[in-house]
N, C-alpha and C positions, 0 to 999 in steps of 0.2 A: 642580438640579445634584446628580450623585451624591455632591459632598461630604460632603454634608448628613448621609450616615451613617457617614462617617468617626469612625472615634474620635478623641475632642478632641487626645488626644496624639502622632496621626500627621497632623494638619492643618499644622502647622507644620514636617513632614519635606519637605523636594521632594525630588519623585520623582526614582530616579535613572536619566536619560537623559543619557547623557557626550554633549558637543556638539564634534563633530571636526572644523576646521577641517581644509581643504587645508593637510599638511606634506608635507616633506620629512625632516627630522630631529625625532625624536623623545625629547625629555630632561626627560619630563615625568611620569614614572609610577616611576621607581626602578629600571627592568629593569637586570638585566646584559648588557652588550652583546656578550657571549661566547655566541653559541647552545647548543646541544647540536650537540656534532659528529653528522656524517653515519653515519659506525661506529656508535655507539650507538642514534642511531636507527633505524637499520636493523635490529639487535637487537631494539630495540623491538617495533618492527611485527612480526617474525617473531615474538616470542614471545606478543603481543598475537593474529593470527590464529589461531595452534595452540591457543587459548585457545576455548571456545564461549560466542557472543552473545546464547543464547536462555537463558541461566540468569542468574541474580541473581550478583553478586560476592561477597564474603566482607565482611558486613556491618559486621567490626572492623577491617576492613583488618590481620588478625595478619600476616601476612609483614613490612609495612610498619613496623607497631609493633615487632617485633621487631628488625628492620635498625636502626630511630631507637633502640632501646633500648642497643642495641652503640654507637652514633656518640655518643648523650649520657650514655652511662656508667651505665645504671639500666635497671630493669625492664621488663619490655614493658608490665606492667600499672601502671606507672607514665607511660606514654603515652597518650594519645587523639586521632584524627587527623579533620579535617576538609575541609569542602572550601574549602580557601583560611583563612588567617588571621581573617579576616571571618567564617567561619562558626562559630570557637571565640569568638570576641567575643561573637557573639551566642546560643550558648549556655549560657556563662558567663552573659549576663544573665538567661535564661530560666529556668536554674536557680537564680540568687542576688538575683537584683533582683524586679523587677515591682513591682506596686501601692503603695504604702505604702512602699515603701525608697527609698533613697538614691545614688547612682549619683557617688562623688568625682572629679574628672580634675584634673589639671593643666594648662593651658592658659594658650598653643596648643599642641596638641597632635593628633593623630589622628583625625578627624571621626569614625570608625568607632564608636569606644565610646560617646560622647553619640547619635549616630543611633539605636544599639541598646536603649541604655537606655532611651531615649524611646518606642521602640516598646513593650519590654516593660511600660511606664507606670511608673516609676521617674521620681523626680527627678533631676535633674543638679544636682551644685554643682559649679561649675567654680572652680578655686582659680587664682588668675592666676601665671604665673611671673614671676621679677624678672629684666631686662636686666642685665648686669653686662660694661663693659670691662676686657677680659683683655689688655693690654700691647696689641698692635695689632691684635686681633681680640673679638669679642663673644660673649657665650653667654647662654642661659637656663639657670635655676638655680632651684632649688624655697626657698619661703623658709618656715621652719620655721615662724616664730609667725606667719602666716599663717595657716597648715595648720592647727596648732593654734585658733586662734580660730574657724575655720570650722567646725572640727570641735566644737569646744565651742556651737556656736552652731546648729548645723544637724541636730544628732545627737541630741538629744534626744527619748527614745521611738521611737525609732526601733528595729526590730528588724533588718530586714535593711541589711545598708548590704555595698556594694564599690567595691572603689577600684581605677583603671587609672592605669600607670607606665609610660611609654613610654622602654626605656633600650636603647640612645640613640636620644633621643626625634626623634619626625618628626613637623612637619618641620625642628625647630631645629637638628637633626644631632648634639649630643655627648649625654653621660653628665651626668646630677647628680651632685651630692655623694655619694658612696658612704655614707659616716656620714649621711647627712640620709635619705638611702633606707633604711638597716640601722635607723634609728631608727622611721620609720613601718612599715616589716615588724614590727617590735617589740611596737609601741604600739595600731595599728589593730585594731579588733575587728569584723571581718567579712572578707570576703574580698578579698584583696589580688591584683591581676592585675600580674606584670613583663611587659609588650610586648618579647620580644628578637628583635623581626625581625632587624634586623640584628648580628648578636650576630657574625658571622664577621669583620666588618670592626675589631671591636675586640677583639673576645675575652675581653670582661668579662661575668661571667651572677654572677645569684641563687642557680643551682641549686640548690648544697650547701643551701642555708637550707629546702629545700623536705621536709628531713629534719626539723628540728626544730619546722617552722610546719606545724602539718594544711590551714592559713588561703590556703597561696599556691598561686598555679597560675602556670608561667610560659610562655607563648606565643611559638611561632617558626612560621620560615617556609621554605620548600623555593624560593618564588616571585625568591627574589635572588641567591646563590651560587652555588645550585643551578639556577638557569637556567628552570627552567619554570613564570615566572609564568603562562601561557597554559594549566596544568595546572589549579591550584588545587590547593594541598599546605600544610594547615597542620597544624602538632603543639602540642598543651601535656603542660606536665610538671609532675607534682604527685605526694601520696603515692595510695595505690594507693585509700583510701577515697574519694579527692577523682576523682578522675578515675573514679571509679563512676558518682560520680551526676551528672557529665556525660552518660552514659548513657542518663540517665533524657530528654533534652530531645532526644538526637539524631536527628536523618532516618534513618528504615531508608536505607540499602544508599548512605548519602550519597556516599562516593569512590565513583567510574564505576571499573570494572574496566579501561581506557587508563592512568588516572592512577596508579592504584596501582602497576600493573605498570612503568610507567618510573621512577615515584618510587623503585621497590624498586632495580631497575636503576641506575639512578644511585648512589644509594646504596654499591652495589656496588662502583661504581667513581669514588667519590666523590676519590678524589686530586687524579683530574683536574681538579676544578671547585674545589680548593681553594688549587690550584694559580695560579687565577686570581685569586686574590684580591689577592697582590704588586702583578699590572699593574696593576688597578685603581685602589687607594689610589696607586699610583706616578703613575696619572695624573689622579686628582684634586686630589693636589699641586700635579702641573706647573701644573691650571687654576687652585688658589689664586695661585699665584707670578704668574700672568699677570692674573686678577682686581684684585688690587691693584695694577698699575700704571695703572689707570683710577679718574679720577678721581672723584669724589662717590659712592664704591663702601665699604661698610665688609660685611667680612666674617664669619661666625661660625663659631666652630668646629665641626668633623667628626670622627666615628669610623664611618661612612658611607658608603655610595658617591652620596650627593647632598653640596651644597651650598646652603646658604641664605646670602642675600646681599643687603643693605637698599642701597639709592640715596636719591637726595635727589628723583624724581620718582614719583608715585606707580603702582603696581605694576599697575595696570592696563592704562594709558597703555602702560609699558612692552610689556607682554603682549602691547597689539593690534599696537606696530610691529613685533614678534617675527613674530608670525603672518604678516603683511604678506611677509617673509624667507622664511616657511617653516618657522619653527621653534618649537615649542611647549616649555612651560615651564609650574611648576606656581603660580596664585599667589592667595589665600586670601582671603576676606570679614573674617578678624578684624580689629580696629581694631589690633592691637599688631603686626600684619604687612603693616599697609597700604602700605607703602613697599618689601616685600620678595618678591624670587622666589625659588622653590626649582628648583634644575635640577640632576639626574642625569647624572653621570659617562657619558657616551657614547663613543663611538670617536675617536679624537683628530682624526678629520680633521670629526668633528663638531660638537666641542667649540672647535677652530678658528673654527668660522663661526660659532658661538653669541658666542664673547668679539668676533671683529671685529664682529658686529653688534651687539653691548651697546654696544662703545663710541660705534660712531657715532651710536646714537638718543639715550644720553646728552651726546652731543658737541653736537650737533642740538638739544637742548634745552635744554642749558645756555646755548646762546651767545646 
């Protein structure tokens, strides 16, 4: 078997081949359910053709960097742009982990980062988060002398070590502790990753600290707000040394000359897409208010455009009578999420048949 020359450290990765069940609605992946209008696209493609295919793109994506540099208040050389979030994950590892170092997460959290570290051959310690009931809803929450003992425990001789923050974290949906995160920016001695995919839906970021720590990089995304998951558009922001030597790990010519030119585009006329942000949160509300009045349902908190939501039957069950329906839903191998799905804010007349089918298969099982 070709295994057999697999590095030991990718044996335990399964490959990733998504397995797509016949749906109809789809509230399983985080998308925005706002496209890009027709107008804009069309833009696109005009300016996309006028453009010639037999040359390589501009291998720093500067137009792009410069646009994100104006939208997050800093430098262009304070930017570095990828293809999709996933490809800054994994070049932060490439650059700061590998063999012999340390790879921290919080967990549950983002499969992404431990995937990546693992390839880079890096250890993973995964620090578990604590459940904590918040009046009639539930959150994950990073627990300090945890952190700490883990780090006392695991850190020793060790030279390279980094740690990923997913704020607000996915799939659990909210923010940590702000003091519990300002303290490990603080404290941590190797490279510190803030996750701010969804940074539009709450409006809380690290950035400023990205001034006084050489140590932090903080990662976003074009793939949510901005509408073009189907692009691949990720940006990190750090001081202008720190995002050099990201540099050093990156794919020549990695954004495709398509992506860049509607990311810039957009960009441009970024109001519109921000604009969008109100209905959404507006309507993942309405689906909390309607979630809890079903029974054996407890909820956790959001600053998000998903929801995570634990039952009393176990999350797979659930999953396959989903499917059965037509409707997909995202939901996780961890033991601490086993009872829990995560499902993205979709169109309301989607989000309709998602809650009337939750209750009946919970109804259906309960009785």
């Amino acid at each position: 078997m070709t295994t057999r020359y697999l590095r030991k450290e990718i044996y335990e990765i399964e490959p990733f081949f998504e397995e797509r069940p016949d749906f109809m609605i789809k509230l399983n992946a985080n998308e925005s359910y706002f496209d890009v209008p027709d107008d804009l696209k069309d833009e696109i493609f005009k300016e996309v053709k006028n453009k010639p295919f037999n040359l390589y793109n501009d291998p720093n994506s500067d137009e792009l960097r410069k646009l994100l540099s104006e939208y997050c208040g800093l430098e262009k050389e304070q930017i570095f742009i990828g293809n999709g979030a996933d490809e800054i994950i994994a070049d932060i590892n490439f650059a700061f982990a590998g063999p012999e170092s340390k790879v921290y997460i919080f967990s549950p959290t983002f499969p992404s980062y431990e995937v990546f570290a693992k390839i880079s051959g890096a250890e993973v310690i995964n620090i578990p988060l604590v459940k904590i009931k918040d009046k009639e809803f539930y959150r994950f929450d990073i627990d300090l002398n945890e952190y700490y003992d883990r780090l006392k425990k695991d850190s020793m001789g060790t030279k390279n070590k980094v740690m990923f923050i997913c704020s607000p974290n996915n799939p659990t949906g909210d923010y940590f502790n702000e003091e519990a995160v300002k303290e490990i920016i603080e404290s941590f001695d190797g490279i510190i990753c803030i996750d701010e995919a969804y940074f539009e839906f709450g409006g809380k970021t690290y950035r400023d600290m990205i001034f006084e720590h050489e140590n932090l990089i903080i990662i976003r995304t074009m793939s949510k707000i901005f509408s073009i998951a189907g692009l691949r558009i990720g940006y990190a922001l750090g001081n202008k040394e720190i995002i050099r030597e990201l540099f050093r790990v990156k794919l020549p010519f990695n954004v495709n000359l398509f992506s860049q030119t509607a990311a810039s585009l957009i960009l441009k006329n970024r109001e519109r897409f921000l604009n969008n942000i109100g209905e959404i949160i507006k309507e993942r509300d309405r689906m909390i208010e309607e979630l809890m009045n079903i029974k054996n349902i407890r909820i956790f908190t959001t600053s998000t455009n998903f929801i995570l939501l634990e039952s009393n039957i176990e999350a797979k069950k659930v999953f396959e009578e989903l499917v059965k329906r037509g409707i997909l839903v995202r939901i996780y191998n961890s033991e601490a999420l086993k009872f829990s799905l995560r499902v993205s804010v979709g169109k309301r007349e989607e989000n309709n048949k998602f809650i009337e089918a939750l209750k009946e298969i919970l109804e259906e099982a309960n009785a």
